[in-house]
NUPA-477012 format. One record per residue (C-alpha): residue in three letters; z, y, x. Coordinates in steps of 0.1 Angstrom, whole numbers, plus 5000, padded with zeros to 4 digits. Layout:
BEGIN
+-------+------+------+------+
: kelum :   pz :   py :   px :
+-------+------+------+------+
:   ALA :    Z :    Y :    X :
...
+-------+------+------+------+
END
This chain:
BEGIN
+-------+------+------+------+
: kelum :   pz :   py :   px :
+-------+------+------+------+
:   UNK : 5090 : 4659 : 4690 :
:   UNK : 5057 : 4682 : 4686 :
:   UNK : 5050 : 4711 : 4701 :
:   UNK : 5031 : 4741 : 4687 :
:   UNK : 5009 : 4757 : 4715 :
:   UNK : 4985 : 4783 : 4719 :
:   UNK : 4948 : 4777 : 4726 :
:   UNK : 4945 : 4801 : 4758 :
:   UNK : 4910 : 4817 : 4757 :
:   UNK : 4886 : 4837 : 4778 :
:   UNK : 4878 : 4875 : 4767 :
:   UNK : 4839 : 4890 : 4772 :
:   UNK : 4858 : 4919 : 4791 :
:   UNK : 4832 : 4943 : 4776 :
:   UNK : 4845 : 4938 : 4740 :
:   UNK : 4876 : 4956 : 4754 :
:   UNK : 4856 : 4979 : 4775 :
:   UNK : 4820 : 4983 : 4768 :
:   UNK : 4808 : 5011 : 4790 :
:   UNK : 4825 : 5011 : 4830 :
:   UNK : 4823 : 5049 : 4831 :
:   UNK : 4833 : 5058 : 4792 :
:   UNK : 4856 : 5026 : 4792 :
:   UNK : 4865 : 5006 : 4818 :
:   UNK : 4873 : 5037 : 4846 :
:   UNK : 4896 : 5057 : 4827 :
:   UNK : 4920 : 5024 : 4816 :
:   UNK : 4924 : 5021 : 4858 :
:   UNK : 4930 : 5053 : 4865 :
:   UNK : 4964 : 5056 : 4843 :
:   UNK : 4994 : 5048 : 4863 :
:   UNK : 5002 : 5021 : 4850 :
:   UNK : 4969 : 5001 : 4856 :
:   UNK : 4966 : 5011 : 4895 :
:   UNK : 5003 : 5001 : 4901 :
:   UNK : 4989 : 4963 : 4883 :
:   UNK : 4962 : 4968 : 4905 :
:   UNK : 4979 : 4975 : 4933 :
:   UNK : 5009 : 4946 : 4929 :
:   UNK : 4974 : 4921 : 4934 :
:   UNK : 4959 : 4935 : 4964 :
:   UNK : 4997 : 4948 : 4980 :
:   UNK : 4988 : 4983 : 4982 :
:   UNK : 5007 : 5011 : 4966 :
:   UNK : 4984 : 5036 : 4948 :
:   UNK : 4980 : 5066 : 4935 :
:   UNK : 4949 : 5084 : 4920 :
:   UNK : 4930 : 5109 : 4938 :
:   UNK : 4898 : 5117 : 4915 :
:   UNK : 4876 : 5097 : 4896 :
:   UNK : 4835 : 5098 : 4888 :
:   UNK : 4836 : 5117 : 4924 :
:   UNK : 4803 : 5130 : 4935 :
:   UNK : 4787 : 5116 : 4966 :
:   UNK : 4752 : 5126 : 4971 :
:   UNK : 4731 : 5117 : 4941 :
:   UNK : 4760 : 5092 : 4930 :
:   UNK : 4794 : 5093 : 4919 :
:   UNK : 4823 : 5070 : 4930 :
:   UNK : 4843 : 5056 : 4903 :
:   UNK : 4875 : 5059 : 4920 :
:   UNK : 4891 : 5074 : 4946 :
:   UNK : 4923 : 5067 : 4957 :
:   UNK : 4955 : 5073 : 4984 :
:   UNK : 4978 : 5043 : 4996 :
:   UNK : 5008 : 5061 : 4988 :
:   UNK : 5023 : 5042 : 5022 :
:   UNK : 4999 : 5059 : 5048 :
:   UNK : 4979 : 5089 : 5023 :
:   UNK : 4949 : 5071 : 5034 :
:   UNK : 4920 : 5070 : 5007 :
:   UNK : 4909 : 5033 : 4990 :
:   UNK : 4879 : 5032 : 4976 :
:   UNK : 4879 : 5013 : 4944 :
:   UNK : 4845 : 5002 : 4929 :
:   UNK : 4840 : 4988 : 4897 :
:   UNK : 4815 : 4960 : 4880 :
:   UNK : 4818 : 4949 : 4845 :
:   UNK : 4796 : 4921 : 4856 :
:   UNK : 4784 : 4899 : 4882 :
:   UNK : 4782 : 4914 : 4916 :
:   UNK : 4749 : 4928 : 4931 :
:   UNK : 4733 : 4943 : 4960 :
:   UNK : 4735 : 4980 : 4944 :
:   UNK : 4777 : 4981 : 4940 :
:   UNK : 4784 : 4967 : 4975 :
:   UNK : 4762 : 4996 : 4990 :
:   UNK : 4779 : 5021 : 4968 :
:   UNK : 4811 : 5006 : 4981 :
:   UNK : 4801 : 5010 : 5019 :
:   UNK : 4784 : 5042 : 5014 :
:   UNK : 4817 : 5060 : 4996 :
:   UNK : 4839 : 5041 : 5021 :
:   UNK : 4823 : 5058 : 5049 :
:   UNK : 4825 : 5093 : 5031 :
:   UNK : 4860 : 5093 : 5030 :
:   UNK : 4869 : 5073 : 5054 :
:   UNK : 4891 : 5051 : 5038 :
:   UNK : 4917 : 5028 : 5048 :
:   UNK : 4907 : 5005 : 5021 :
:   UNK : 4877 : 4994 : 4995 :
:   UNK : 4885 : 4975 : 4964 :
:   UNK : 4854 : 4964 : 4946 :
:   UNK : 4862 : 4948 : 4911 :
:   UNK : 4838 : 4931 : 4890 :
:   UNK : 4840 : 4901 : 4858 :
:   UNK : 4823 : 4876 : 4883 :
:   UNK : 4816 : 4873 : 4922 :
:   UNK : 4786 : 4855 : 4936 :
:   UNK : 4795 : 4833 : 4967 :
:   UNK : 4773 : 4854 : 4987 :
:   UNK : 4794 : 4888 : 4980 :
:   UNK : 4824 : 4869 : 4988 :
:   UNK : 4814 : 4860 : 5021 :
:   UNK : 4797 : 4894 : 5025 :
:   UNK : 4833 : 4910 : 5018 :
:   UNK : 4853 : 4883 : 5041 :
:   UNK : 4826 : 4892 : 5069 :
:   UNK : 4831 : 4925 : 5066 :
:   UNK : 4869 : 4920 : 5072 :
:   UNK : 4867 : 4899 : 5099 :
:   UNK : 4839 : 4923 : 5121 :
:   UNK : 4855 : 4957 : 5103 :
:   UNK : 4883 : 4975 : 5127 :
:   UNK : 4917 : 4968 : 5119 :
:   UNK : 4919 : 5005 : 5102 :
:   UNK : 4898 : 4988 : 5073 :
:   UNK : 4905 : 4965 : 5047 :
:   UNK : 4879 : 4953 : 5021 :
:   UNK : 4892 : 4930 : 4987 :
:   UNK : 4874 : 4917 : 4966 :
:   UNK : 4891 : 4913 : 4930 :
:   UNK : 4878 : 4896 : 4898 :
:   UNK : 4884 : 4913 : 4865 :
:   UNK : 4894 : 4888 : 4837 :
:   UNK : 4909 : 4891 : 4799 :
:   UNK : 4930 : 4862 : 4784 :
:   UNK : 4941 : 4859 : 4752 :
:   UNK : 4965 : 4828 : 4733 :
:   UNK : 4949 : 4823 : 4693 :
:   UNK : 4944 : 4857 : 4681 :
:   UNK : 4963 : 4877 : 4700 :
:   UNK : 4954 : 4913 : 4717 :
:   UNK : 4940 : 4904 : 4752 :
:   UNK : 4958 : 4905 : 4784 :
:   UNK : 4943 : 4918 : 4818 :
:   UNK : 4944 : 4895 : 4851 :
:   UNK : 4930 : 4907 : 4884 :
:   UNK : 4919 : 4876 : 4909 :
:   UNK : 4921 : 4886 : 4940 :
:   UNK : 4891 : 4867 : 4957 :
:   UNK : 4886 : 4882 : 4991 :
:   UNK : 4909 : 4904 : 5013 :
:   UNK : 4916 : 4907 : 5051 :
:   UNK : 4924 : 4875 : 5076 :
:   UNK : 4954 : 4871 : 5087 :
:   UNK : 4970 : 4897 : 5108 :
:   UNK : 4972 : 4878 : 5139 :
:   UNK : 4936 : 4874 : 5144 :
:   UNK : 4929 : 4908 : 5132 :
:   UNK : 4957 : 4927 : 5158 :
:   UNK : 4942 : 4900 : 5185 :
:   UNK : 4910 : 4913 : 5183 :
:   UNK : 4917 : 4950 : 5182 :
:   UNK : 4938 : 4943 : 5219 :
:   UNK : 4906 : 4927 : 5234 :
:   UNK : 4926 : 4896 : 5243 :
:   UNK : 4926 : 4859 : 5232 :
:   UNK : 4959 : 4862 : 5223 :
:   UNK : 4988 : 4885 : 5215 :
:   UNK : 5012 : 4897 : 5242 :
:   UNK : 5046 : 4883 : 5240 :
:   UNK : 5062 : 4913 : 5229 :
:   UNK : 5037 : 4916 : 5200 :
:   UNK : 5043 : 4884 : 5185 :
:   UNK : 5080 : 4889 : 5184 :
:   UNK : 5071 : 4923 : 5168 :
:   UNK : 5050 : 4903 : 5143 :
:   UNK : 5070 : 4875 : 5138 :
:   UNK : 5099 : 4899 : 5129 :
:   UNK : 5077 : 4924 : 5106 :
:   UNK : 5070 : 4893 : 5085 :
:   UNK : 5104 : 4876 : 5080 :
:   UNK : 5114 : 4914 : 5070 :
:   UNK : 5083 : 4911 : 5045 :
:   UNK : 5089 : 4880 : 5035 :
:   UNK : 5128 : 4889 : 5031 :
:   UNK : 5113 : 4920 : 5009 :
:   UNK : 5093 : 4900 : 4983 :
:   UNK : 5120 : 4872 : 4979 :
:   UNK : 5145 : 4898 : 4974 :
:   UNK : 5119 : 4920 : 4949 :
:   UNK : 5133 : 4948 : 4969 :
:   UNK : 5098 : 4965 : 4961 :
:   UNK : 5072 : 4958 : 4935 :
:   UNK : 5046 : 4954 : 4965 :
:   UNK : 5044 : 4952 : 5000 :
:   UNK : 5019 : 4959 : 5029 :
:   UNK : 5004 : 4934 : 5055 :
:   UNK : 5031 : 4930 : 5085 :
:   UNK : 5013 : 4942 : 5120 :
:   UNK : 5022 : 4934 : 5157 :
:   UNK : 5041 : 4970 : 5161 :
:   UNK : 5066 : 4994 : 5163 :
:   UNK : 5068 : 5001 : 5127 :
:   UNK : 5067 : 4986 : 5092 :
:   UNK : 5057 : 5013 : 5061 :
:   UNK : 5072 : 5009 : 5027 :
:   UNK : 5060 : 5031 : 5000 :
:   UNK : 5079 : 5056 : 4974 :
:   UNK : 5048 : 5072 : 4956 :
:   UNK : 5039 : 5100 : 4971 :
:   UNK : 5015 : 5103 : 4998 :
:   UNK : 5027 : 5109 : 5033 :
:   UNK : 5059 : 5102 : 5024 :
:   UNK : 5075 : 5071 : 5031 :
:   UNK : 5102 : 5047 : 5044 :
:   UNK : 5093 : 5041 : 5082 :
:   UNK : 5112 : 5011 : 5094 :
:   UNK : 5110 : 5007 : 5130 :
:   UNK : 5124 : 4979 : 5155 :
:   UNK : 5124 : 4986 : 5188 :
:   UNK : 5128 : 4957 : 5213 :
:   UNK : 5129 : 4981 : 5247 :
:   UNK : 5158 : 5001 : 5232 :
:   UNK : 5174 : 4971 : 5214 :
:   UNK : 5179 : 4989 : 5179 :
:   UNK : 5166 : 4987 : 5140 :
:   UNK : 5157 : 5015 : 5120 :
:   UNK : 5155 : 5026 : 5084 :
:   UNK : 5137 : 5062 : 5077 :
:   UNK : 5124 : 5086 : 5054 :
:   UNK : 5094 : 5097 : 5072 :
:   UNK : 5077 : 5131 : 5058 :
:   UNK : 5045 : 5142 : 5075 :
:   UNK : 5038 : 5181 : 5076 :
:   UNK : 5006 : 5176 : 5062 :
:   UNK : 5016 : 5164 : 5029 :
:   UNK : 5049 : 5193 : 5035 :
:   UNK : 5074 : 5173 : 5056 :
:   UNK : 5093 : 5207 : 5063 :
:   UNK : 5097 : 5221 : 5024 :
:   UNK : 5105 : 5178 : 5017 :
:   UNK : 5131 : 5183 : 5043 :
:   UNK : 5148 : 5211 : 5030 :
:   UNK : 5148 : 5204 : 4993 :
:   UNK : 5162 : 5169 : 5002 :
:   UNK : 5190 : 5187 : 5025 :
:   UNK : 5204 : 5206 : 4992 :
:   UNK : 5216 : 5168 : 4983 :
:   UNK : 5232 : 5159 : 5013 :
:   UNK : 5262 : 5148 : 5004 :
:   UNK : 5256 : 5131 : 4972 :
:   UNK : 5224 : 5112 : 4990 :
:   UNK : 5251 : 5100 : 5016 :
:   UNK : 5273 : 5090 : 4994 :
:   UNK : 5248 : 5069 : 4973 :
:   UNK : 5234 : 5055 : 5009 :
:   UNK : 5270 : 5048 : 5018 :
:   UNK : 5265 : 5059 : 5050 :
:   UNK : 5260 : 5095 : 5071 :
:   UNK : 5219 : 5096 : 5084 :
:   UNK : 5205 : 5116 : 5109 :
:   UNK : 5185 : 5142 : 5092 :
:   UNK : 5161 : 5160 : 5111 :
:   UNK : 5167 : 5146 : 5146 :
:   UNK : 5137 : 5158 : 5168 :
:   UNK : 5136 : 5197 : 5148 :
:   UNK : 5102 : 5206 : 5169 :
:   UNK : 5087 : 5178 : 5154 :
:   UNK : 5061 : 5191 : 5126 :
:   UNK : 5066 : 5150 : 5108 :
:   UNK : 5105 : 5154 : 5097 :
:   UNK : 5129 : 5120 : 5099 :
:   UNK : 5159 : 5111 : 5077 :
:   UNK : 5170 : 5082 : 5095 :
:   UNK : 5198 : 5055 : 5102 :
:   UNK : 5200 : 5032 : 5131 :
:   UNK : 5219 : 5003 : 5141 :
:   UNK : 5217 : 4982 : 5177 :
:   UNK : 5198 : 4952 : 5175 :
:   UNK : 5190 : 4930 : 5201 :
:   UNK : 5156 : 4916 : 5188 :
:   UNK : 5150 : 4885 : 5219 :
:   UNK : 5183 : 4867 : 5199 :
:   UNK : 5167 : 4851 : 5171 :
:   UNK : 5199 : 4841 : 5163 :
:   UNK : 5209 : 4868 : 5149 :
:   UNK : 5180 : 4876 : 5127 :
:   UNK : 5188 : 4865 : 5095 :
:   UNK : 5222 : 4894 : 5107 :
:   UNK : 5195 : 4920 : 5115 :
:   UNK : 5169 : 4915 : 5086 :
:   UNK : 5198 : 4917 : 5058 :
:   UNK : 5210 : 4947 : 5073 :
:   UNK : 5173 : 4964 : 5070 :
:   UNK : 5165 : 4949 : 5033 :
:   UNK : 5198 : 4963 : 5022 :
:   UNK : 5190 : 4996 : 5033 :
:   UNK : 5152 : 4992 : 5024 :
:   UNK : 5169 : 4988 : 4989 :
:   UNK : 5191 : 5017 : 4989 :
:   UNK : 5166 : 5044 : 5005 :
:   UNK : 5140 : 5031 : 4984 :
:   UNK : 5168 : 5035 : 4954 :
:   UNK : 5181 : 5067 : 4966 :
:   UNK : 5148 : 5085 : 4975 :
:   UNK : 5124 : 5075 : 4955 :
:   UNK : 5131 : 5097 : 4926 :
:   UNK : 5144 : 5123 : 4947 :
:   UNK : 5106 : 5126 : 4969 :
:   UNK : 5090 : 5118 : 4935 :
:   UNK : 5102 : 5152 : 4923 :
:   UNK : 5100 : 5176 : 4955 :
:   UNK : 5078 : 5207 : 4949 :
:   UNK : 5059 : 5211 : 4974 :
:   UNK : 5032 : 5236 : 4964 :
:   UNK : 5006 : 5236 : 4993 :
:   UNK : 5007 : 5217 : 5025 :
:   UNK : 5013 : 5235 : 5058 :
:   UNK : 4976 : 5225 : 5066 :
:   UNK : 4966 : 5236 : 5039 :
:   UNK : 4989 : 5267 : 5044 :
:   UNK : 4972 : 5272 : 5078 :
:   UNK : 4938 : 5273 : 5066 :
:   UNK : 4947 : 5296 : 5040 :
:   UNK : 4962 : 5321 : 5066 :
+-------+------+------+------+
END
């Protein structure tokens, strides 16, 4: 029996978007097209600004990991890759110092690949550079779909977190924080509890995003005090306090869509507030992990579910910083 396929074909990418500045930069900077840009590199993000002035040039666009509020950098090339865009990358990078640097472009040389893998590998920890080819597919006649490569991005976290202690290899205690930050990730993406996810690290706490910057699940798993922890974290500078209290009109109905009563508010001198809920966990018994990280996906899930909306539509007005340097 026959079968009728499509001829799958390659698209110029500038017969979709001729000009980067005219064309290309305001098709990323819609929602939609970060969060596909995003899902490749495992970042959540939101725009900042674009065609942002830095000295005599402008970068394309600027950014916030909606996990951390830190600023990515993303630089675009509807071409192959030169000299000219990697310093522009560096140079706005360092302006805002940013947590990340995408650079996009229709075709990397080998040498800008290893210039953006060596820059991850000798680059703090606080850093991340990707490198992520822009491409256009289209079956017969049809209208053109968009597929970003991702072609370069940071080493694995091991060697990264090793290098940043100094030491030849992690302590014991930070490999078990590893090991268990990345059976929870992996957990996440199997489960497509979120649409991405962010790089496990050798520590205290794992970030999962909800939109907004600076405010955030905070899971934490604490081997000294043997417990596991999922919470809403809401730093003052992005208006933990007025998140706080408009999320505390809801109470009850957030409870009962959790299924559960949370601590809201524990530590009230705090400036970052904390909508948590905690369960003992004895982290040395792998055993029990598979107990222990279907508790915390489940959860994941449901705050993610229950709050995401919810933090989505807090108003907020000005942050207290920006309240303080007002007053």
């Amino acid at each position: 029996m026959g079968c009728n396929l499509g001829e799958l074909k390659l698209v110029d990418v500038r017969s979709q978007w001729p000009n980067e500045a005219a064309d290309f930069t305001p098709w990323l900077s819609r929602p939609e097209s970060l969060a596909r840009l995003g899902a490749a590199v495992g970042l959540e993000l939101e725009l900042e600004h674009s065609e942002v002035a830095v000295g005599p040039f402008a970068a394309d666009i600027v950014a916030r990991d909606s996990a951390d509020g830190r600023y990515v950098i993303i630089e675009n090339q509807l071409g192959r890759t030169n000299h000219d865009h990697l310093g522009k990358l560096l140079t706005y990078s360092a302006a805002f110092d940013a947590g990340a640097a995408i650079w996009i472009a229709s075709e990397f040389t080998a040498e800008h690949r290893k210039a953006l893998d060596w820059l991850n590998d000798n680059s703090s920890e606080d850093v991340a550079f990707y490198g992520v080819q822009l491409e256009l597919w289209s079956i017969n006649d049809s209208a053109p779909a968009v597929r970003f490569n991702l072609v370069s991005q940071p080493r694995d976290v091991v060697v990264r977190v090793a290098r940043g202690l100094g030491e030849g290899e992690l302590s014991e205690i930070r490999r078990l924080q590893l090991e268990w930050w990345t059976a929870v990730r992996d957990a996440l993406v199997g489960g497509h509890v979120v649409p991405s996810v962010q790089t496990p690290g050798a520590r205290y706490w794992y970030t999962v995003a909800m939109g907004r910057s600076g405010l955030h699940i905070s899971n934490i798993a604490s081997i000294y005090d043997k417990r596991i922890g999922v919470r809403v974290y809401l730093r003052a500078k992005h208006g933990g306090a007025a998140a706080l209290e408009q999320l505390l009109l809801a109470r009850a109905e957030i409870e009962r869509e959790i299924g559960e009563a949370l601590v809201w508010d524990a530590n009230p001198d705090a400036r970052d507030k904390l909508i948590a809920l905690y369960r003992d966990a004895d982290l040395t018994r792998r055993d029990r992990w598979p107990e222990y990280i279907a508790w915390m996906v489940e959860r994941i899930g449901k705050f993610r579910k229950t709050f995401g909306p919810r933090i989505k539509a807090l108003d907020l007005g000005e942050s207290e910083e920006e309240a303080e340097a007002e007053g």
